[in-house]
Structures are given as structure tokens and as C-alpha cells.
MDTraj code that builds the backbone (N, CA, C; nanometers):
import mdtraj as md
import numpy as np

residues = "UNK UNK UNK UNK UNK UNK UNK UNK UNK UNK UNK UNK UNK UNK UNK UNK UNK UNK UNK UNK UNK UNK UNK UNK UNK UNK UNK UNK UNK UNK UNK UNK UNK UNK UNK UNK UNK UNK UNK UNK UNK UNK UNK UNK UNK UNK UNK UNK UNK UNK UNK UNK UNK UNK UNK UNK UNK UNK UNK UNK UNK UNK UNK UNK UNK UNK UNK UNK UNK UNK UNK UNK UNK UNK UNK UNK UNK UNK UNK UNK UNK UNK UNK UNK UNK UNK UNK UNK UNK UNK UNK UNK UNK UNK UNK UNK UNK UNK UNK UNK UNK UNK UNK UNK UNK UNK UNK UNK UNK UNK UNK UNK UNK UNK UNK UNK UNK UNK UNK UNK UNK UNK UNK UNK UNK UNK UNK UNK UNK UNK UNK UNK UNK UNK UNK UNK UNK UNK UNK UNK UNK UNK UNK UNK UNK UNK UNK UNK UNK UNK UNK UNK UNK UNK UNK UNK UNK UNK UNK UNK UNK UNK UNK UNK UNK UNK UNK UNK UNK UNK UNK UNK UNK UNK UNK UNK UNK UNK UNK UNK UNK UNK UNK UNK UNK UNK UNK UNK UNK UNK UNK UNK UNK UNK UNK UNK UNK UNK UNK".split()
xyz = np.array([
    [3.3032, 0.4674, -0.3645],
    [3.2612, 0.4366, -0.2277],
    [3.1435, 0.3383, -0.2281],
    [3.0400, 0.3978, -0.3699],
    [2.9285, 0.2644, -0.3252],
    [2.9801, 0.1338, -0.3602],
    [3.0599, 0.1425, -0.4741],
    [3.0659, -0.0049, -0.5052],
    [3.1505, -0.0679, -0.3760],
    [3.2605, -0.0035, -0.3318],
    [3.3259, -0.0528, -0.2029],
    [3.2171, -0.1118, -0.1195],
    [3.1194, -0.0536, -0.0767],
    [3.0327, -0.1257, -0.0519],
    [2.9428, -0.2369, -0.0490],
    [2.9416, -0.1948, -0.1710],
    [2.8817, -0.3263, -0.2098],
    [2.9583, -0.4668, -0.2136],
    [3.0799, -0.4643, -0.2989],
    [3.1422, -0.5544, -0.2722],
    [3.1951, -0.6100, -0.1359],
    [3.1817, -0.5101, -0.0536],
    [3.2374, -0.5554, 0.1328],
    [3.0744, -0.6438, 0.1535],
    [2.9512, -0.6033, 0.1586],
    [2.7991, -0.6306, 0.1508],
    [2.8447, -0.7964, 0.0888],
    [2.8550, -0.8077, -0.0026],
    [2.9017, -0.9317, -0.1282],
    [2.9969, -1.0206, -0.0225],
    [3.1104, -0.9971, 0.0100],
    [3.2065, -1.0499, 0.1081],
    [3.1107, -1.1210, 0.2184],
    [3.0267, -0.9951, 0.3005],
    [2.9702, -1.0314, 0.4411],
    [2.9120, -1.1282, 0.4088],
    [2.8323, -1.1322, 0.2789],
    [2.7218, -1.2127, 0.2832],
    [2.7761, -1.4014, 0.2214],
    [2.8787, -1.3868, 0.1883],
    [2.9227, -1.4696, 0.1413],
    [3.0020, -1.5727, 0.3202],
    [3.0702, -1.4765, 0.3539],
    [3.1029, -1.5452, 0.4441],
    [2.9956, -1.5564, 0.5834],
    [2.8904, -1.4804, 0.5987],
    [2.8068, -1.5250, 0.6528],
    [2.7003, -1.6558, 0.6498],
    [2.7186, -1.7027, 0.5209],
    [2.6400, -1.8820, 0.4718],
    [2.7591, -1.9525, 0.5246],
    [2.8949, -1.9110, 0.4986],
    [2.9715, -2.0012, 0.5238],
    [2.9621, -2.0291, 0.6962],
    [2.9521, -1.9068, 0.8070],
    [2.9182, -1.9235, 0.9231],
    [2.7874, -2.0378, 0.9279],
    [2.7071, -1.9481, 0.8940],
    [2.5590, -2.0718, 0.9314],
    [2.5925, -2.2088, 0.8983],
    [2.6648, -2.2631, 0.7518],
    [2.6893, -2.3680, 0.7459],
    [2.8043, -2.4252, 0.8726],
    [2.8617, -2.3929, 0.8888],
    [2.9810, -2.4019, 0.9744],
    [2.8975, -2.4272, 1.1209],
    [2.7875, -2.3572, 1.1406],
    [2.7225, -2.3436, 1.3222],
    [2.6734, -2.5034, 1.2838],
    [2.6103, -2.5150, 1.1653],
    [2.4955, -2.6073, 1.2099],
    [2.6134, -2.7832, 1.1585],
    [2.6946, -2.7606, 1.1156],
    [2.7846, -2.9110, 1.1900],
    [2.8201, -2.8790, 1.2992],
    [2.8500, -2.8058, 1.3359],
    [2.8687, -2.7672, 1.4797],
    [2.7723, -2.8571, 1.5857],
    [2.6825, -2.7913, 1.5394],
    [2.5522, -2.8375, 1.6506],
    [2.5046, -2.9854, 1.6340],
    [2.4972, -3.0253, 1.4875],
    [2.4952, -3.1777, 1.4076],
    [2.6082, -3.2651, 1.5594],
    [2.7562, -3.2083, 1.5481],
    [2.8250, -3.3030, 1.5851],
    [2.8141, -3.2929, 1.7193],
    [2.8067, -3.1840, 1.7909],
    [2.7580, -3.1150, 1.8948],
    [2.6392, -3.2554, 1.9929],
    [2.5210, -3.2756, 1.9289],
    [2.4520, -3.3688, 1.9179],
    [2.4941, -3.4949, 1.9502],
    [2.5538, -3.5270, 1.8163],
    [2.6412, -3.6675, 1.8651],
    [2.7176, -3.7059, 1.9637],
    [2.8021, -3.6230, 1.9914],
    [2.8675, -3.6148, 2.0982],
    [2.8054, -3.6362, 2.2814],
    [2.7167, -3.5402, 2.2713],
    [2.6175, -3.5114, 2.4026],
    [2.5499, -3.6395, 2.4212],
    [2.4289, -3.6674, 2.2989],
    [2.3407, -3.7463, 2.3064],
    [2.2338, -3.6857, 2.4080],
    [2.2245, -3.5587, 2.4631],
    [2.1426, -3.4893, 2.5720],
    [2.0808, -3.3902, 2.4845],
    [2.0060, -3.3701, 2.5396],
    [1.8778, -3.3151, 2.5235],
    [1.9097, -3.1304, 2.5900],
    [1.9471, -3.0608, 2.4980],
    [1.9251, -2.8904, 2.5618],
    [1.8591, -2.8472, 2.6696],
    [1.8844, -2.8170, 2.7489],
    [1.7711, -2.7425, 2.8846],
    [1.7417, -2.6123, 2.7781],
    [1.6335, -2.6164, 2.8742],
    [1.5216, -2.5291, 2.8432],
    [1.5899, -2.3397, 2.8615],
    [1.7063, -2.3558, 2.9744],
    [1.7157, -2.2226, 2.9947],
    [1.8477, -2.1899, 2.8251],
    [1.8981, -2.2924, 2.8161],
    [1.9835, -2.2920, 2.7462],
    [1.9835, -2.2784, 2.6163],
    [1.8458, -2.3292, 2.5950],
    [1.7421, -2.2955, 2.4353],
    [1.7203, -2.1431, 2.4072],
    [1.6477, -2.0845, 2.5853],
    [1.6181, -1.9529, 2.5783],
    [1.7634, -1.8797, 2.5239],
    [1.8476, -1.8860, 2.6317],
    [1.9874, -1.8181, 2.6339],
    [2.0198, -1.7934, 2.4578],
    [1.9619, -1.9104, 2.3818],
    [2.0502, -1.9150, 2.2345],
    [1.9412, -1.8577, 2.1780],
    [1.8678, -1.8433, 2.2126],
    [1.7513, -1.7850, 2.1339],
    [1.7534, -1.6299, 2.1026],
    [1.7668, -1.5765, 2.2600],
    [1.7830, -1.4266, 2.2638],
    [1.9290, -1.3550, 2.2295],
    [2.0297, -1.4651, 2.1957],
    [2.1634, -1.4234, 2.1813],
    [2.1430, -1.4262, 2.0130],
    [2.0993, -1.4920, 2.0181],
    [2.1005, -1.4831, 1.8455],
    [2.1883, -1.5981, 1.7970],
    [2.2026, -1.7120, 1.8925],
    [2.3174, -1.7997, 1.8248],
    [2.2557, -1.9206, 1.7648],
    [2.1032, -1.9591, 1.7453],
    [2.0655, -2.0319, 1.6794],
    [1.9805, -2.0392, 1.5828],
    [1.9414, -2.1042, 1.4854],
    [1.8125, -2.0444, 1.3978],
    [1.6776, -2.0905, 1.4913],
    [1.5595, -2.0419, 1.4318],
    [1.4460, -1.9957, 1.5311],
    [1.3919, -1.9893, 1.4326],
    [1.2514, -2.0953, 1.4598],
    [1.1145, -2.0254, 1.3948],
    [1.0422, -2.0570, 1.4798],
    [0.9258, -2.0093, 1.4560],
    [0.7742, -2.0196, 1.4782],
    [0.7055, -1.8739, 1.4481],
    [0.5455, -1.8361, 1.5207],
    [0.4881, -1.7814, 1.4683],
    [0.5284, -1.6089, 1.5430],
    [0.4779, -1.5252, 1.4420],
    [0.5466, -1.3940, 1.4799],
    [0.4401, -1.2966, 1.3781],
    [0.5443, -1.1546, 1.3678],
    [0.4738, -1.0610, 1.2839],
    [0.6077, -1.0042, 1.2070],
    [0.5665, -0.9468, 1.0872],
    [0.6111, -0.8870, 1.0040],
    [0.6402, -0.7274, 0.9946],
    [0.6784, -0.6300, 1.0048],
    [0.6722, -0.5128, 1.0343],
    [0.7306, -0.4385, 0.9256],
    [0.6542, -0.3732, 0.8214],
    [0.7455, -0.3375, 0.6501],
    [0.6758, -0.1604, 0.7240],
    [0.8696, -0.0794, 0.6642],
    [0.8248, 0.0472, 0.6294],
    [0.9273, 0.0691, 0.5620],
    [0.8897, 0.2079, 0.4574],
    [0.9802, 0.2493, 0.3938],
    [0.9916, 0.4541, 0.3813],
    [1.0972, 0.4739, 0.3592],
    [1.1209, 0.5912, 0.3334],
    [1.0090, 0.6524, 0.2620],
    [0.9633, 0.7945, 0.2562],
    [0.8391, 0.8266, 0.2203],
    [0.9258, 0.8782, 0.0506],
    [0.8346, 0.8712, -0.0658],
    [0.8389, 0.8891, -0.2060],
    [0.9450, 0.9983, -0.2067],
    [0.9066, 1.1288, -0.1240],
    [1.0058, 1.2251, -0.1649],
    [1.1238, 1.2133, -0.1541],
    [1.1823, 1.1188, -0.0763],
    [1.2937, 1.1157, -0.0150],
    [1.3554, 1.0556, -0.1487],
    [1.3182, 0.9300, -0.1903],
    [1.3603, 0.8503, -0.2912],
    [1.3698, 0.9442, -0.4216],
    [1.2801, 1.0084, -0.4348],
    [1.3508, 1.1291, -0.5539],
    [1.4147, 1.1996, -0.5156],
    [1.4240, 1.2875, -0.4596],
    [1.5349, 1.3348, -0.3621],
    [1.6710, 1.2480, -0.3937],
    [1.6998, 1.1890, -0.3965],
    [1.8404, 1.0654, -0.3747],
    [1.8561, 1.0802, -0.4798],
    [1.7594, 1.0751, -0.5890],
    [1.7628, 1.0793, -0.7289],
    [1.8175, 1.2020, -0.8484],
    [1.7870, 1.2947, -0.7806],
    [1.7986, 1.4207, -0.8606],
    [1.8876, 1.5072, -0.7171],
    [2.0179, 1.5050, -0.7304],
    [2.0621, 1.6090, -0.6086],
    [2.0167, 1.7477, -0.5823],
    [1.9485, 1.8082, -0.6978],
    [1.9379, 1.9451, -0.7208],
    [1.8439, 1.9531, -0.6534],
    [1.7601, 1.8730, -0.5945],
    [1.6473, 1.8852, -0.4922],
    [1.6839, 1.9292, -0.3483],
    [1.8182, 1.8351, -0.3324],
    [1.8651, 1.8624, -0.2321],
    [1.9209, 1.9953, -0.1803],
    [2.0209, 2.0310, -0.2930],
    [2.0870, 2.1702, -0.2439],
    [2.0027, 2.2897, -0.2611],
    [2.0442, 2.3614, -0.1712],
    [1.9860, 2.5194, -0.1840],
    [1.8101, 2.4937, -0.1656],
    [1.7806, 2.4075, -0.1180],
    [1.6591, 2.3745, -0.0245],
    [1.6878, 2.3600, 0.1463],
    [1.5455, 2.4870, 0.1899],
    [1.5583, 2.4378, 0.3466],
    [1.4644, 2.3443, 0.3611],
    [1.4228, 2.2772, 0.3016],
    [1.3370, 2.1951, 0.3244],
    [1.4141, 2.0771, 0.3691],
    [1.3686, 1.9739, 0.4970],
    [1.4067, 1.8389, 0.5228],
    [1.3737, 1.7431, 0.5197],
    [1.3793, 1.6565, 0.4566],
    [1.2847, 1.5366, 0.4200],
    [1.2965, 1.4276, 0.4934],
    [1.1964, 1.4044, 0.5937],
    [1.2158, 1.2961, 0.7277],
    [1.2458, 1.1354, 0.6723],
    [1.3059, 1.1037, 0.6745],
    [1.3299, 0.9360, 0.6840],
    [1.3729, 0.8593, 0.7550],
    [1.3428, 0.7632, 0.7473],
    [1.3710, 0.6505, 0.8702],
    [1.4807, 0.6715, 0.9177],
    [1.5537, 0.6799, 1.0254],
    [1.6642, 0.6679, 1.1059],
    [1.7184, 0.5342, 1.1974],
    [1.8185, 0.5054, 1.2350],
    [1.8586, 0.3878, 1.2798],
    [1.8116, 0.3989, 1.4711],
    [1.7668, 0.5095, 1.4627],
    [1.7374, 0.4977, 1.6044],
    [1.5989, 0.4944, 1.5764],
    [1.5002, 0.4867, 1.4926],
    [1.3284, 0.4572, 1.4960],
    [1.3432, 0.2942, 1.4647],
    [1.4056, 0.2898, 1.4195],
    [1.4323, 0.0996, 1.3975],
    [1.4771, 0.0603, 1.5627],
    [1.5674, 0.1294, 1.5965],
    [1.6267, 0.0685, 1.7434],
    [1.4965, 0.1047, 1.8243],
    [1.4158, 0.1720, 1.8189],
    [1.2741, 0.2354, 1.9138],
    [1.1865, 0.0511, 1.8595],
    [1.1854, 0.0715, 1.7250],
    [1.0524, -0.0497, 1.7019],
    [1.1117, -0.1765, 1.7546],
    [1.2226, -0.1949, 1.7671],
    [1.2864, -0.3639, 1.8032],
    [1.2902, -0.3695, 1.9722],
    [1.2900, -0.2352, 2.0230],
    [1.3137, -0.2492, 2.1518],
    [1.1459, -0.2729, 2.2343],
    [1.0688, -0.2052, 2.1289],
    [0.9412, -0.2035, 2.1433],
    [0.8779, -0.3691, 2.1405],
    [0.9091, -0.3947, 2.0613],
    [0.9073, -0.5554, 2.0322],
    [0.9550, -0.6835, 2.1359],
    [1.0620, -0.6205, 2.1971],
    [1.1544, -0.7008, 2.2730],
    [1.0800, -0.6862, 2.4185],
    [0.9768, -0.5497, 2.4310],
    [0.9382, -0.5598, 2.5452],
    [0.8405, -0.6597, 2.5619],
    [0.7658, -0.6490, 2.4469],
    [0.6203, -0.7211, 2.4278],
    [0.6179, -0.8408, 2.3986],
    [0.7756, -0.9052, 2.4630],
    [0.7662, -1.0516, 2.4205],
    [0.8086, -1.1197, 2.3014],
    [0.8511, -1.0247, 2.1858],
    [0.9613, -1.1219, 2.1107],
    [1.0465, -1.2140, 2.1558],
    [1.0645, -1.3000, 2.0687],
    [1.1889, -1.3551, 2.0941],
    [1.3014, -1.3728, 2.0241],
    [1.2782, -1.3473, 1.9177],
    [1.3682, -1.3146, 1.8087],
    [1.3556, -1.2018, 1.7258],
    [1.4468, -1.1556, 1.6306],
    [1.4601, -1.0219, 1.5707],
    [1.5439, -1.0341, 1.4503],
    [1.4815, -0.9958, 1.3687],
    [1.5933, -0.9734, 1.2032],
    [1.5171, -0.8107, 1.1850],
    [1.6445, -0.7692, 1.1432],
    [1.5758, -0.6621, 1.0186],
    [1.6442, -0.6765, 0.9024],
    [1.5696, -0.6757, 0.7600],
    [1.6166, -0.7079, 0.6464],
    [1.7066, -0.8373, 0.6405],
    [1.6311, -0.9276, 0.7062],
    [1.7272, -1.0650, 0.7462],
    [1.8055, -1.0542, 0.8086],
    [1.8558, -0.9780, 0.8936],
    [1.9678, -0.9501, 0.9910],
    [1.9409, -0.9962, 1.0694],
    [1.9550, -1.1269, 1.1726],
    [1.9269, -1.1433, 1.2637],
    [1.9987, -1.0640, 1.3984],
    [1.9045, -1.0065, 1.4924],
    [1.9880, -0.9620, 1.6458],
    [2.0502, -1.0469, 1.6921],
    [2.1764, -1.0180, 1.7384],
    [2.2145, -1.1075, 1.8275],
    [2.2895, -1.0031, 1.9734],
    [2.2768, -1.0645, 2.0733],
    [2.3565, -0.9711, 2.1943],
    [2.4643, -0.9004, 2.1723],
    [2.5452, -0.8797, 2.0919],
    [2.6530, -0.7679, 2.0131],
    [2.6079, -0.7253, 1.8936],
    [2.4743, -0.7469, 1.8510],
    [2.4804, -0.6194, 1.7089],
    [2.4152, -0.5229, 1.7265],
    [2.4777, -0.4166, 1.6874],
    [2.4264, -0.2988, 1.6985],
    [2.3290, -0.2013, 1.5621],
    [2.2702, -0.1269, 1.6138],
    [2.1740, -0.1097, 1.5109],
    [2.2392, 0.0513, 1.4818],
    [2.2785, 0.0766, 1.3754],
    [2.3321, 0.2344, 1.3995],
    [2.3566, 0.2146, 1.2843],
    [2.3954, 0.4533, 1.2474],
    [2.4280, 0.4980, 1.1304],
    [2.5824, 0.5274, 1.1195],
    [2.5907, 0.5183, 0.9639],
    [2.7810, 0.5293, 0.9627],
    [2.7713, 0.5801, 0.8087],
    [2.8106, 0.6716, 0.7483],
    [2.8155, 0.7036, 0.6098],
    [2.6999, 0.7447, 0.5397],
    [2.6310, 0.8043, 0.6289],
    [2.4536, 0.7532, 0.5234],
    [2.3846, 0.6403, 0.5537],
    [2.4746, 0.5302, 0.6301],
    [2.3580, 0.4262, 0.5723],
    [2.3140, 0.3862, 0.7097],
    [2.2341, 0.2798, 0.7163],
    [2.1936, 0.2339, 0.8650],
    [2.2469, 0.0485, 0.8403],
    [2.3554, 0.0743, 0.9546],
    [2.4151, -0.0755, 0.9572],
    [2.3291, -0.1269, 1.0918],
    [2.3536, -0.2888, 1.0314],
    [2.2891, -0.3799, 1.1226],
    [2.4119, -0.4316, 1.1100],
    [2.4633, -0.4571, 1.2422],
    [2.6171, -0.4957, 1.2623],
    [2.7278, -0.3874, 1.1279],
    [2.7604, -0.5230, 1.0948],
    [2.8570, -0.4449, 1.0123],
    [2.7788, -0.4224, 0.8508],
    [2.6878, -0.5018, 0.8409],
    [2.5958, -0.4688, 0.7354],
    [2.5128, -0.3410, 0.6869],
    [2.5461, -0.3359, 0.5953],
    [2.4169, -0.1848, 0.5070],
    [2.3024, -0.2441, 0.4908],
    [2.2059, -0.1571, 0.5232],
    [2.0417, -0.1971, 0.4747],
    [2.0315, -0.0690, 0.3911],
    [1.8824, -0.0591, 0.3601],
    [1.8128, 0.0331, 0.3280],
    [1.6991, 0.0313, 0.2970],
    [1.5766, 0.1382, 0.2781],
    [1.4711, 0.1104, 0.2912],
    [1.4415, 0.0317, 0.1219],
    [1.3433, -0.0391, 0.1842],
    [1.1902, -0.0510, 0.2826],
    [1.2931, -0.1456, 0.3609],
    [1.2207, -0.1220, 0.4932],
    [1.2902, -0.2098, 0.6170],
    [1.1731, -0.3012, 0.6403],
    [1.2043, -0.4126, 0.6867],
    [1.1261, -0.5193, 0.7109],
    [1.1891, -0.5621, 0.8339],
    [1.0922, -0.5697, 0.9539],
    [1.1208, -0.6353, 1.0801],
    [1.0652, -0.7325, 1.0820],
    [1.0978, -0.9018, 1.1257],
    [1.0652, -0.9613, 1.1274],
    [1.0343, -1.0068, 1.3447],
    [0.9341, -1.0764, 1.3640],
    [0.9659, -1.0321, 1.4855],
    [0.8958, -1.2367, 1.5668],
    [0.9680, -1.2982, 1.6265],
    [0.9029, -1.4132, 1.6316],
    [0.8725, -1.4111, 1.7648],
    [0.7273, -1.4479, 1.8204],
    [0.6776, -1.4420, 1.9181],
    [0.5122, -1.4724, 1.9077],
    [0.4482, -1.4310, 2.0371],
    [0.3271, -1.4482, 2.0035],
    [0.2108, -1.3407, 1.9226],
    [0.1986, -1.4033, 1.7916],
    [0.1518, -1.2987, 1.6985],
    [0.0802, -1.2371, 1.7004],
    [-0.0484, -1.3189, 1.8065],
    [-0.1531, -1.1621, 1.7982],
    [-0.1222, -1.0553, 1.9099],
    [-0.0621, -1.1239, 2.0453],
    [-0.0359, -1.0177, 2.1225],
    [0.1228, -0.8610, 2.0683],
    [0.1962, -0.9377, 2.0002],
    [0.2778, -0.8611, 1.9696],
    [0.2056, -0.7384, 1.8383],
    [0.1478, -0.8115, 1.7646],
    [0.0554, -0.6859, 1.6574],
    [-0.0610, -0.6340, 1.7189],
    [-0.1026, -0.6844, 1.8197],
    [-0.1589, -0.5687, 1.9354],
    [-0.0940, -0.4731, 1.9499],
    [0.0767, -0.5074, 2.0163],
    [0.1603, -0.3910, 2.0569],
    [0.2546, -0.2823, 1.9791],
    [0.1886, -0.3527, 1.8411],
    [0.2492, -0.2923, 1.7524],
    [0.2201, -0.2575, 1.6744],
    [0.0415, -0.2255, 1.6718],
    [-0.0510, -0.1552, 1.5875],
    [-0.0614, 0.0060, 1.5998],
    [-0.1124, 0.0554, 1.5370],
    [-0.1504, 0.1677, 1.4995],
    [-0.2454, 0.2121, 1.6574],
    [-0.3441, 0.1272, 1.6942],
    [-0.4178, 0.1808, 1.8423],
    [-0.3096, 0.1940, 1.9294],
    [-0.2302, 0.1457, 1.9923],
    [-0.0835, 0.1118, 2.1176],
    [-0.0014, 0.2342, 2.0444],
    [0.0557, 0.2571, 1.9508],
    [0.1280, 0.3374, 1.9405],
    [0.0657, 0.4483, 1.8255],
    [-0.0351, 0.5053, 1.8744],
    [-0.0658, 0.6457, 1.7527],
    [-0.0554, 0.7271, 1.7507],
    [0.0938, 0.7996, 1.8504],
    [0.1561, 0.8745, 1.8539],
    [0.2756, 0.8767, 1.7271],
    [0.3259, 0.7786, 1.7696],
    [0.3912, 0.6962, 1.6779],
    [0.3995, 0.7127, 1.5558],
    [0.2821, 0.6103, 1.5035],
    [0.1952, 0.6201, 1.3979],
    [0.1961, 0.7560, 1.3502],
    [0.1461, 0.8453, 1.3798],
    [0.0931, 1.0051, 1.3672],
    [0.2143, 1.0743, 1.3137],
    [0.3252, 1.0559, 1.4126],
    [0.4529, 1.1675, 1.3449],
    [0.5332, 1.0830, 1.2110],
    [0.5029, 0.9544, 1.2148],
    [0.5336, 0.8825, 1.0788],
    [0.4468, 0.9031, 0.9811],
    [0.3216, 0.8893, 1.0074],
    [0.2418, 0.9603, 0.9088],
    [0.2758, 1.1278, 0.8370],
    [0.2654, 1.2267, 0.9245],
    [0.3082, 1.3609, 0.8725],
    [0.4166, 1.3241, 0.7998],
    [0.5442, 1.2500, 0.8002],
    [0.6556, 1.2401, 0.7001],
    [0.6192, 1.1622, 0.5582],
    [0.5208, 1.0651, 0.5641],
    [0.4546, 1.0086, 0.4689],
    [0.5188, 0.8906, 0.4745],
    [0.5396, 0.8153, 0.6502],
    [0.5530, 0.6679, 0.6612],
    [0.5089, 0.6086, 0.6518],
    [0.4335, 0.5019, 0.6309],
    [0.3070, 0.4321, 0.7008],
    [0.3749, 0.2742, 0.7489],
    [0.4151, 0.2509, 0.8309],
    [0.4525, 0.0910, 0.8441],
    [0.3175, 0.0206, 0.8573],
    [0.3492, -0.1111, 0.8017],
    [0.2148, -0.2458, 0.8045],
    [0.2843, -0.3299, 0.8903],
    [0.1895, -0.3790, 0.9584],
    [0.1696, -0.5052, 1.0565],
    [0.1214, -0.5917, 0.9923],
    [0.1885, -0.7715, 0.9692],
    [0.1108, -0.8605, 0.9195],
    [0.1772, -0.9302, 1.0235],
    [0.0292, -1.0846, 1.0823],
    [0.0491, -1.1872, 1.1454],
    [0.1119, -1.3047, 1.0635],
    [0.2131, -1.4241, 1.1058],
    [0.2243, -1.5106, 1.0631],
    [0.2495, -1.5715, 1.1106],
    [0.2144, -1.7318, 1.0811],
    [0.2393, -1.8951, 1.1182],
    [0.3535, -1.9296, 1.1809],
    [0.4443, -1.8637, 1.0824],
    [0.5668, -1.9512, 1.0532],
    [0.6983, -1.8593, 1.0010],
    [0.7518, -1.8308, 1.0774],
    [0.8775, -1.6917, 1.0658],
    [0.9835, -1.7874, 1.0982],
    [1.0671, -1.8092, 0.9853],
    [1.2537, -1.8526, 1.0079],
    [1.3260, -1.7579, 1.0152],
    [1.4236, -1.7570, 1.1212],
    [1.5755, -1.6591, 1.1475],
    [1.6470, -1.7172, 1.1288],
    [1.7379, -1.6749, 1.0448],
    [1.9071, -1.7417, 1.0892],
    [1.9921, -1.7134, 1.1885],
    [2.0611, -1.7646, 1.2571],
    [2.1287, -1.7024, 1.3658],
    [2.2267, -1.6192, 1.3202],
    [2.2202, -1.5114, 1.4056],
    [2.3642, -1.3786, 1.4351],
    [2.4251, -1.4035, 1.3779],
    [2.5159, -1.3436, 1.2899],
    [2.6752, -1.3348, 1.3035],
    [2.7268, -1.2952, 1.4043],
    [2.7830, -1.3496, 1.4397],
    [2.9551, -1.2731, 1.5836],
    [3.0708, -1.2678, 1.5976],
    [3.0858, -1.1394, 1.6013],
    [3.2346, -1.1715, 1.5672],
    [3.3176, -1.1874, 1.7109],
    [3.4153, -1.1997, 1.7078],
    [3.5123, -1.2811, 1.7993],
    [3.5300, -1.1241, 1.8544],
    [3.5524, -1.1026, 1.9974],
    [3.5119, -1.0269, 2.1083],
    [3.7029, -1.0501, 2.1039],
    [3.7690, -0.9162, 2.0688],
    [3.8944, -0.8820, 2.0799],
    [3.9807, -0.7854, 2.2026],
    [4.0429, -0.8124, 2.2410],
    [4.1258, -0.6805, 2.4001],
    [4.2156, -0.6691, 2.3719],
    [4.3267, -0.4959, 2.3714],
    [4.4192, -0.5004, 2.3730],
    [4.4895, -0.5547, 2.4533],
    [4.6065, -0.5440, 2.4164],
    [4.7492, -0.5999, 2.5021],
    [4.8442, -0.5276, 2.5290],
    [4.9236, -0.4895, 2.5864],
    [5.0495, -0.4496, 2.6248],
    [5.1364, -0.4936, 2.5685],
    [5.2372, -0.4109, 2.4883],
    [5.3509, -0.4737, 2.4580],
    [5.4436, -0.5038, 2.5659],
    [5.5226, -0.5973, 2.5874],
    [5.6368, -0.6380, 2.7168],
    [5.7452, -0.6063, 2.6504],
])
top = md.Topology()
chain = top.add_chain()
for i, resn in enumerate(residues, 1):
    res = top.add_residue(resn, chain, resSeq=i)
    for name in ("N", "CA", "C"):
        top.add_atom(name, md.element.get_by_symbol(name[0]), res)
traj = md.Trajectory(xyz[None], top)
């Protein structure tokens, strides 16, 4: 099952360069063609859809599963015939921090290079936490592009130390770093399918 994985992971990622290469003649010829200049709403629109690459300045957001967990994974015998539960990141505390982000003015979103786009979904399937159809795993890294000091305002330890606090008791700690200069690649998407009726 893992290697199935992996090799599907290997596939995505392979044909996902081939997408990006593929968007950006797109947009190259796209260009030529027009000779016009993008409106402004239309920049936004591709921005928050996830259909173009995007940089500028943003924040960084790294957490990872707390130590026990990772031995734990390691030695099963930890696992069984223990009531003990060992808290780790979930795909819905990632969907809490991006939505958190999205309020405060992001404008773009990767986790573990994943870029968001308006159809990917952030959720669990097998154990793992997919970003679209992709596996991650910890340490998770949010990348978040917007304005950097107000967003690591909203995403510090003071704004959320509630937060903070019940990640701490599990032995989370996520870091906030500011930066210059944050590149996304745009979304993958896949082609939006409807059944049919047979006649």
C-alpha cells in the first residue's frame, strides 16, 4: 500500500511539472495573441483560484507532529494495548490555519508546496492528510503570500493562544517566519466531470 503510494505521489508529481510547463505556454502564447494587458480583477480572480504562479512577500508557517507520535509510527507495540492517544496534526487544524490566513488577507496558499486552488480540498483518507489528491506529512509547512507583518500578527502566538496552548499540551509548537519573497506554483485542476444518462 505504501509503495502504491508512493509511486501514484511519483506519477502526480511528474505530471504536475508537465501541467505548469504546459500553463505557462499557455499564457506565453496567450500574450501574443491578446497583446493586452490583464485587468486587475482578473489577476485577483487567478490569484485566489490558484491558476497562476504568485510571488511576493508573505509568512512561513512550519509544524510538526510532536516526537512521540513519530516513535510511535516506529515501534507498533507502543501503539497496541495502550489507552493512551497521541495528538497529531489533523487535516482539519491545517484547514483551521489556512482559513485563518485567508481571513487575514492572504492571497495565496501552499502547504508542503501544494498550492490552493478553488477545488482542492484539504482532508484525510487512509492515514494520511491529502492536499487534493496528494499525500503530505509532517512537518507541514504553510506557506502564506500576503502582507507579512500583518498576517504574522494574525498568526502569532498573542492572536491565537488558545490555539497555541492546546498545541502546546500535545507537544506542537508551530513557528512563524516573515519573508520578502514567497513563489507558488499554480493549482493543479482537474477537469470538473457530470454524469450522463444513457439514451
Amino acid at each position: 500500500m505504501a509503495t502504491q503510494l508512493e509511486n501514484r505521489n511519483s506519477q502526480i508529481d511528474e505530471l504536475t511539472k508537465d501541467v505548469n510547463n504546459l500553463r505557462s505556454q499557455v499564457d506565453e502564447q496567450s500574450k501574443k495573441i491578446s497583446g493586452s494587458v490583464k485587468s486587475d480583477t482578473l489577476i485577483q480572480d487567478e490569484m485566489v483560484n490558484g491558476a497562476t504562479v504568485v510571488e511576493g512577500e508573505g509568512i512561513t508557517m512550519t509544524l510538526a507532529d510532536p516526537i512521540a507520535a513519530s516513535q510511535s509510527d516506529q515501534s507498533s507495540s507502543n501503539r497496541v494495548g495502550t489507552s493512551t492517544n497521541i495528538r497529531v496534526i489533523t487535516d482539519l487544524d491545517l484547514q483551521q490555519l489556512v482559513s485563518l490566513m485567508f481571513q487575514n488577507g492572504a492571497e495565496a496558499i501552499a502547504i508542503n508546496g501544494n498550492r490552493l486552488g478553488a477545488q482542492t480540498s484539504i482532508r484525510k483518507a487512509g492515514g494520511h492528510i491529502l492536499i487534493g489528491m496528494t499525500a503530505i506529512q509532517s512537518p507541514y509547512t504553510i506557506e502564506a503570500i500576503g502582507d507579512k507583518s500583518a498576517l504574522a500578527e494574525a498568526m502569532g502566538k498573542k492572536k491565537l493562544a488558545s490555539l497555541y496552548d492546546s498545541f502546546k499540551e500535545a507537544g506542537i509548537y508551530p513557528q512563524v517566519s516573515k519573508s520578502n519573497s514567497i513563489t507558488l506554483e499554480a493549482a493543479v485542476t482537474g477537469e470538473v466531470k457530470y454524469a450522463e444518462r444513457n439514451e
